[in-house]
C-alpha positions as semicolon CSV with decimal commas, in nm:
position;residue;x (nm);y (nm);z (nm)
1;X;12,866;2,075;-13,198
2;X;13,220;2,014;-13,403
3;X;13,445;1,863;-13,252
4;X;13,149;1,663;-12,967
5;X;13,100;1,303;-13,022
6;X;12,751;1,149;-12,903
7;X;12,599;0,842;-12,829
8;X;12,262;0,720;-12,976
9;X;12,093;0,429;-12,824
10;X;11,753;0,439;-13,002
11;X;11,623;0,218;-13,250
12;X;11,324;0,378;-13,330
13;X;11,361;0,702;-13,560
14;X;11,757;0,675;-13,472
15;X;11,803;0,803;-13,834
16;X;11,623;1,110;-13,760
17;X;11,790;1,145;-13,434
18;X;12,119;1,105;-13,597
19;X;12,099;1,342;-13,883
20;X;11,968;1,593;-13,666
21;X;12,295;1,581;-13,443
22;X;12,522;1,588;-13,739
23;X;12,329;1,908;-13,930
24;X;12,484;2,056;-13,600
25;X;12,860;1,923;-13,692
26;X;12,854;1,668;-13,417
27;X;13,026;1,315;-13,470
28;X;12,779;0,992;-13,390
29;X;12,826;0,643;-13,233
30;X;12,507;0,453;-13,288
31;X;12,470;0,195;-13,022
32;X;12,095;0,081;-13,037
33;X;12,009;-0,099;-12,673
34;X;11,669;-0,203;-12,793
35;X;11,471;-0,362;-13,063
36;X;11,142;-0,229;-13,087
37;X;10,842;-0,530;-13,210
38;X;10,547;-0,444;-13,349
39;X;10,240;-0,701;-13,212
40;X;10,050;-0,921;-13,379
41;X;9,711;-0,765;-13,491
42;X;9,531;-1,135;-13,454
43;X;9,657;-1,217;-13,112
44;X;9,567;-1,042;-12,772
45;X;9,557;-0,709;-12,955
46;X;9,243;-0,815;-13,150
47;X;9,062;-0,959;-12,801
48;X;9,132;-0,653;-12,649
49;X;8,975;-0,446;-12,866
50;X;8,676;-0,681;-12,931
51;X;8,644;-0,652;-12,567
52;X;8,634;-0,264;-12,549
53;X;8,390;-0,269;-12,833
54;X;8,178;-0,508;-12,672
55;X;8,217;-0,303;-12,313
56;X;8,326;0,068;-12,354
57;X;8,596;0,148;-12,084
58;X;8,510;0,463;-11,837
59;X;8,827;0,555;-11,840
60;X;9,131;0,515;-12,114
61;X;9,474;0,599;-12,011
62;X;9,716;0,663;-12,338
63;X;10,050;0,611;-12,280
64;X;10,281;0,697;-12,563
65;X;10,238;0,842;-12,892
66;X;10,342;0,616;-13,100
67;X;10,133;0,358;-12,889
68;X;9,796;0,561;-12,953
69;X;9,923;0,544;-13,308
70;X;9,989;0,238;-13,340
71;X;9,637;0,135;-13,194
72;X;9,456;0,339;-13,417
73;X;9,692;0,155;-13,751
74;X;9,631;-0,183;-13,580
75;X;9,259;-0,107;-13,566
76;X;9,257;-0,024;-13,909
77;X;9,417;-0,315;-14,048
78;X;9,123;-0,503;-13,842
79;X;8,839;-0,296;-13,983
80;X;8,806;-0,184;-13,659
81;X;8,899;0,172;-13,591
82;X;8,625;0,361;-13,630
83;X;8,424;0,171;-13,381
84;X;8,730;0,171;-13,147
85;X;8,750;0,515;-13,119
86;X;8,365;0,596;-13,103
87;X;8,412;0,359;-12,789
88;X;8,718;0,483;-12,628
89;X;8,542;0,865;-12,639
90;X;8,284;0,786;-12,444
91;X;8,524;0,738;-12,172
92;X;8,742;0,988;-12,007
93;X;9,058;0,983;-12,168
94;X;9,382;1,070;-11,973
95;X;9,728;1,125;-12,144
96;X;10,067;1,058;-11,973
97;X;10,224;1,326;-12,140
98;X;10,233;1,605;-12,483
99;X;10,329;1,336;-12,688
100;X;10,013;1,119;-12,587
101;X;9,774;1,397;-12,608
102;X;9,883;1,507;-12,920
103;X;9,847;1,179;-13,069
104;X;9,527;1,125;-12,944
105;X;9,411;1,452;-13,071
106;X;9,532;1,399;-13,378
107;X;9,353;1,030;-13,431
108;X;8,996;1,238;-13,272
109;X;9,054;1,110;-12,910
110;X;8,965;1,379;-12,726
111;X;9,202;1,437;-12,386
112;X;8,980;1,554;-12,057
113;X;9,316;1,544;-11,864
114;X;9,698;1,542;-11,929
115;X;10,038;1,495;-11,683
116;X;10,239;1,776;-11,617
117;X;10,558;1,598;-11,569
118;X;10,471;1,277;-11,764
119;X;10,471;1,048;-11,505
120;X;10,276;0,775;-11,423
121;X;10,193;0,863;-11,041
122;X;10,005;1,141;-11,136
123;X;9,741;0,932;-11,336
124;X;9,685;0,688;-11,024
125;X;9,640;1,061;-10,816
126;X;9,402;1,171;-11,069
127;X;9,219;0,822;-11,082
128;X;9,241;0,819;-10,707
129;X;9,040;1,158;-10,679
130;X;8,729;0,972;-10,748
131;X;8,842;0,596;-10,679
132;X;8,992;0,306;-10,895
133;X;8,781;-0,024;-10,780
134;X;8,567;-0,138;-11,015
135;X;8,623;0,088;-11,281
136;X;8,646;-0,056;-11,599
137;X;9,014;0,107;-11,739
138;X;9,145;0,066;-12,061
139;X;9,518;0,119;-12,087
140;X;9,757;0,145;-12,350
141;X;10,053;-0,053;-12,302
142;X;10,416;0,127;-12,326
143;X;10,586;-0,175;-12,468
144;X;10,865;-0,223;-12,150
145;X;10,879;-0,542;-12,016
146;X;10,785;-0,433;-11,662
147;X;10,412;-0,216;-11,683
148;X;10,400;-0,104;-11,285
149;X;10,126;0,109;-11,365
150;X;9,907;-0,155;-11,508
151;X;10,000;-0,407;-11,171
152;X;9,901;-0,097;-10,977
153;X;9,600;-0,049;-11,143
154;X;9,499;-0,390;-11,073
155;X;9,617;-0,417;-10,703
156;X;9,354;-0,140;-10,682
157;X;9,076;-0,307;-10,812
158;X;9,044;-0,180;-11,127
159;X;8,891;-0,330;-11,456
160;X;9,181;-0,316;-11,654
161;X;9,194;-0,377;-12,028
162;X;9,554;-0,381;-12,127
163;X;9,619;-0,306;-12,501
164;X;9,924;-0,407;-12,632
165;X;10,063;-0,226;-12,920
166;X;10,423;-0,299;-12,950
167;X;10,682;-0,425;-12,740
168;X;11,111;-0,417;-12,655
169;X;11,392;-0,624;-12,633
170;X;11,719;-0,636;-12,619
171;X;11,856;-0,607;-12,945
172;X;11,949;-0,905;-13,150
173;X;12,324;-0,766;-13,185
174;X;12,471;-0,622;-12,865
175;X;12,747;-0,564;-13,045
176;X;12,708;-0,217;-13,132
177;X;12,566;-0,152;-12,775
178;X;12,896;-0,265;-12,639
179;X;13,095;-0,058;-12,893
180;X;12,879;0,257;-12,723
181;X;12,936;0,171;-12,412
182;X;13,327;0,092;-12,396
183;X;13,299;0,458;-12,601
184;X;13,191;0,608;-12,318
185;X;13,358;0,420;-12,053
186;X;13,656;0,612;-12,208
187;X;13,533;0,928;-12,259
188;X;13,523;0,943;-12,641
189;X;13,157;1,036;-12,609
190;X;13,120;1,355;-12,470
191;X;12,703;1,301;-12,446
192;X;12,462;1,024;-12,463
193;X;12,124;1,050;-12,522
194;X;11,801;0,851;-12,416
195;X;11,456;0,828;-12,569
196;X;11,290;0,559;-12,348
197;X;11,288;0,430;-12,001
198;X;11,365;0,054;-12,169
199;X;11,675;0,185;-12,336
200;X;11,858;0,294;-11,984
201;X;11,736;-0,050;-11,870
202;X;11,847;-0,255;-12,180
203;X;12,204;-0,089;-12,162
204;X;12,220;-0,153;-11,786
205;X;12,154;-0,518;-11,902
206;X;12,385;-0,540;-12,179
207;X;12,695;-0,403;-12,040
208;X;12,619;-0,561;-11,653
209;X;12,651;-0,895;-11,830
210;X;12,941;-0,820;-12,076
211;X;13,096;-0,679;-11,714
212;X;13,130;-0,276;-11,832
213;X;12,840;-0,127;-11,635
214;X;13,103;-0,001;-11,375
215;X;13,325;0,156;-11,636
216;X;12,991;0,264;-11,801
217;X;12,932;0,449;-11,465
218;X;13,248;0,582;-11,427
219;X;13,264;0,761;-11,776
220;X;12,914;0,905;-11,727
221;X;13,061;1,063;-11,381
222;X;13,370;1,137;-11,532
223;X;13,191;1,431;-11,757
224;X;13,018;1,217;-12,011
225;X;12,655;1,412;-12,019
226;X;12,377;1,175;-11,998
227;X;12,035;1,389;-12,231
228;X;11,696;1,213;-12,161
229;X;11,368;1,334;-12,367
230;X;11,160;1,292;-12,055
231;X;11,088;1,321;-11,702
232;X;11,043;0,902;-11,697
233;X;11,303;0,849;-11,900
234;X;11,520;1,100;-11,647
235;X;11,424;0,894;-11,309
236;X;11,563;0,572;-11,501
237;X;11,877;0,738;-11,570
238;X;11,888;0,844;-11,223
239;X;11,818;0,497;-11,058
240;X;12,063;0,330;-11,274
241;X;12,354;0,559;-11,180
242;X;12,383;0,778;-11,403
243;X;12,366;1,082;-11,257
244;X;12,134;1,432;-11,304
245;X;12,054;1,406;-11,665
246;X;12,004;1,692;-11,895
247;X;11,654;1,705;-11,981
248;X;11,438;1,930;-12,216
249;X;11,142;2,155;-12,078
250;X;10,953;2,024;-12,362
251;X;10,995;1,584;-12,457
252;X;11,041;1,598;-12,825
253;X;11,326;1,466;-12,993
254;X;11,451;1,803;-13,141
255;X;11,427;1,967;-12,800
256;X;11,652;1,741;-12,669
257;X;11,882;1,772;-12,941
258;X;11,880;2,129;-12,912
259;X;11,950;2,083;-12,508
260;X;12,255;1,854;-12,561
261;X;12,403;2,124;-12,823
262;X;12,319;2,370;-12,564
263;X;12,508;2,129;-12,214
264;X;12,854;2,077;-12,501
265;X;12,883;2,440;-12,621
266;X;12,923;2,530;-12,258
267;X;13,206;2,296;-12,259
268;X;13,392;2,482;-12,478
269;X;13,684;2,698;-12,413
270;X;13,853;3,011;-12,495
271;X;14,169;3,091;-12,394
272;X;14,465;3,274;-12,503
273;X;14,820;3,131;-12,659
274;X;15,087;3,379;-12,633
275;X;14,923;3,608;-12,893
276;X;14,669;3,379;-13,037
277;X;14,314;3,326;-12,939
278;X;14,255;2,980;-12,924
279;X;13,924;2,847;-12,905
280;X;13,913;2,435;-12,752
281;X;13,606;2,281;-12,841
282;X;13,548;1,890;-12,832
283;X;13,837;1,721;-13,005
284;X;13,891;2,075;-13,226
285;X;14,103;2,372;-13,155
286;X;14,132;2,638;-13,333
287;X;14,472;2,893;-13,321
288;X;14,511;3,214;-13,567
289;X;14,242;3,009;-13,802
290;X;14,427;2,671;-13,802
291;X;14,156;2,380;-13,682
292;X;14,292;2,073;-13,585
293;X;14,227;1,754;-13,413
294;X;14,301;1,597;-13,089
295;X;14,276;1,269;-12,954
296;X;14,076;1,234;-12,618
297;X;14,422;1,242;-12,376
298;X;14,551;1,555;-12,590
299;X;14,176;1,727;-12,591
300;X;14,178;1,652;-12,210
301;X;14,528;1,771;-12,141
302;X;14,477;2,100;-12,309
303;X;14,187;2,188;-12,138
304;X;14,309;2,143;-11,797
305;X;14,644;2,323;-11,867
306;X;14,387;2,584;-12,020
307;X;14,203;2,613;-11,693
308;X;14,509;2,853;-11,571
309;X;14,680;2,954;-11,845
310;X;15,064;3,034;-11,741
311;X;15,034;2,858;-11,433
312;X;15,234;2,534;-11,412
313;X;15,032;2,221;-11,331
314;X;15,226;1,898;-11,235
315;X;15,292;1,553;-11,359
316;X;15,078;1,355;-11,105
317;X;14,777;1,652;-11,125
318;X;14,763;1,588;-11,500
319;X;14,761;1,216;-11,426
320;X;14,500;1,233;-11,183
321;X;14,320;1,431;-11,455
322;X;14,381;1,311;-11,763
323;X;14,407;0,957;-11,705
324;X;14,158;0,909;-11,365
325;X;14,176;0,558;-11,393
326;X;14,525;0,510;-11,280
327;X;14,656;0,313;-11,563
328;X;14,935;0,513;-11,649
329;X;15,252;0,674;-11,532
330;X;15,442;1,008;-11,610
331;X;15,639;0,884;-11,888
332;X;15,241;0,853;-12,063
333;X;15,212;1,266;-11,975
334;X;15,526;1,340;-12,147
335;X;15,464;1,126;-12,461
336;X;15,100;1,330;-12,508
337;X;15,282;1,670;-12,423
338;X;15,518;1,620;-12,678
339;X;15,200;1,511;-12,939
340;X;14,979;1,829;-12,847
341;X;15,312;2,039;-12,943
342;X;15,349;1,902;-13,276
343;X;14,917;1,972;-13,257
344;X;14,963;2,305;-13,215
345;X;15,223;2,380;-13,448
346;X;15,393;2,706;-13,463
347;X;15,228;2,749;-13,148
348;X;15,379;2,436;-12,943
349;X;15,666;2,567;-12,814
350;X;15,432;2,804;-12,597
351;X;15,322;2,468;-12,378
352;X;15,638;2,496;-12,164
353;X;15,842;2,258;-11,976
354;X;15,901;2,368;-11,629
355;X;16,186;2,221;-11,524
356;X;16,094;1,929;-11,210
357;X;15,752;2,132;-11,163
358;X;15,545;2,018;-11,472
359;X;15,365;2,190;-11,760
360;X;15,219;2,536;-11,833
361;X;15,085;2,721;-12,104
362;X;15,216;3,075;-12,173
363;X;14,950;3,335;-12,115
């Protein structure tokens, strides 16, 4: 990944995220769009679980696994976890997802049924095989400010017990969120990646209001890849705009990681120079063992000269390419032309002026 810039917008286990990305030579803007808030164990957590106690659920529905975590901590801290979890399995426990029914697992919840895609519609279909009125459902809380599967739950009829665990917000400094965002706007990100649904949301939020979700759009379509952990996650990504994410076939963090490194190193190019083998990737290219860097407009005007090596591609194509946005003129083509010679060195005299056509490289 040398040479690829990406975007993190987590907040929770960034760090981990981060380091990950960089072990892989990548370059990382950290733009958190959330603040995650642990809840208080002496407020509604503590009546929920009273309640639970009190009145075993038939049917528990984990969410996250940090959430069924987090429960089983909170409980703790209240004395109460042992008699928590004797209560909750007795019921049938459902997981939305690997990460759920790991956690639960792990804490001695054992899972009678898990998602396949990690969705919530396919607990109501399984809870709708033998009806939802009336029975008594308690349901770990995802911490998003909207819960439509808990409002669904109780449209239906059921009993719900909501347990809240943790909860986001915006973050407290949009600042860095911004700094992400006008990143990718113009396209010095080359991939962003998503954790949670509430991040996609959050950013939406942040950069509708600071005016920049257009421009936000625009990079993302203009080649920025978009990397969700999930299927939930993906379908936010997707209603906001943002395109067909890249998604792993299994949501853990290092999956995902390993998928982005997998969407950029198809990105990068080989080509040849008059006798040199020239490799583009990201901002880096590499000629006869010489790596150097390039700015986004020089990166960009490489690779589409690259695309057809020795054929000559004009002015107002590389404009169209290069600078999409329509902000420039020629005059800006022939000031990064003569930049990505002096880039290339002994090897810039090979990107040749063709006299009132344009630009080509020599095969």
């Amino acid at each position: 990944m040398s040479g690829f810039v990406v975007g993190v917008t987590a907040d929770r286990r960034a760090g981990e995220q981060i380091a990950m990305l960089e072990r892989r030579g990548a370059s990382v803007i950290h733009g958190p769009a959330i603040r995650t808030h642990p809840v208080d164990v002496d407020g509604p957590f503590a009546d929920a679980i009273e309640d639970l106690i009190a009145r075993p659920p038939d049917v528990t529905v984990l969410s996250t696994g940090i959430g069924v975590r987090g429960v089983v901590e909170a409980a703790e801290v209240l004395g109460r976890a042992e008699a928590l979890i004797a209560a909750l399995g007795r019921s049938r426990v459902l997981a939305r997802g690997p990460k759920a029914h790991g956690a639960a697992v792990t804490v001695g919840l054992p899972v009678e049924w898990s998602t396949s895609t990690g969705v919530s519609t396919e607990i109501l279909e399984e809870l709708g095989r033998t009806g939802i009125a009336g029975v008594r459902v308690a349901l770990q809380l995802d911490g998003a400010r909207s819960q439509p599967l808990a409002d669904v739950l109780v449209r239906l009829g059921a009993d719900l017990v909501p347990i809240p665990v943790y909860r986001w917000s915006l973050p407290d400094d949009s600042g860095p969120a911004l700094r992400l965002a006008r990143a990718i706007a113009d396209r010095r990100v080359d991939a962003v990646t998503f954790t949670a649904r509430p991040q996609i949301e959050s950013l939406c939020e942040i950069t509708e209001t600071a005016g920049l979700l257009d421009g936000l759009r625009r990079g993302i379509a203009q080649g920025v890849v978009v990397a969700c952990v999930g299927p939930v996650c993906a379908r936010a990504a997707v209603d906001a705009g943002f395109g067909e994410p890249v998604v792993p076939v299994r949501p853990r963090l290092g999956s995902m990681v390993m998928s982005v490194a997998e969407a950029l190193a198809e990105r990068a190019v080989t080509f040849r120079l008059g006798p040199d083998l020239v490799r583009l990737q990201g901002r880096l290219v590499t000629v006869a063992g010489r790596t150097v860097q390039l700015s986004e407009r020089e990166r960009d005007l490489l690779a589409a000269l690259a695309r057809r090596p020795g054929v000559v591609v004009s002015k107002s194509d590389l404009l169209g390419t290069v600078w999409p946005d329509g902000e420039a003129d020629e005059h800006a083509v022939e000031v990064a032309v003569a930049r990505l010679r002096r880039r290339l060195g002994p090897n810039g005299h090979l990107l040749e002026t063709v006299f009132r056509r344009g630009y080509r490289l020599a095969g």
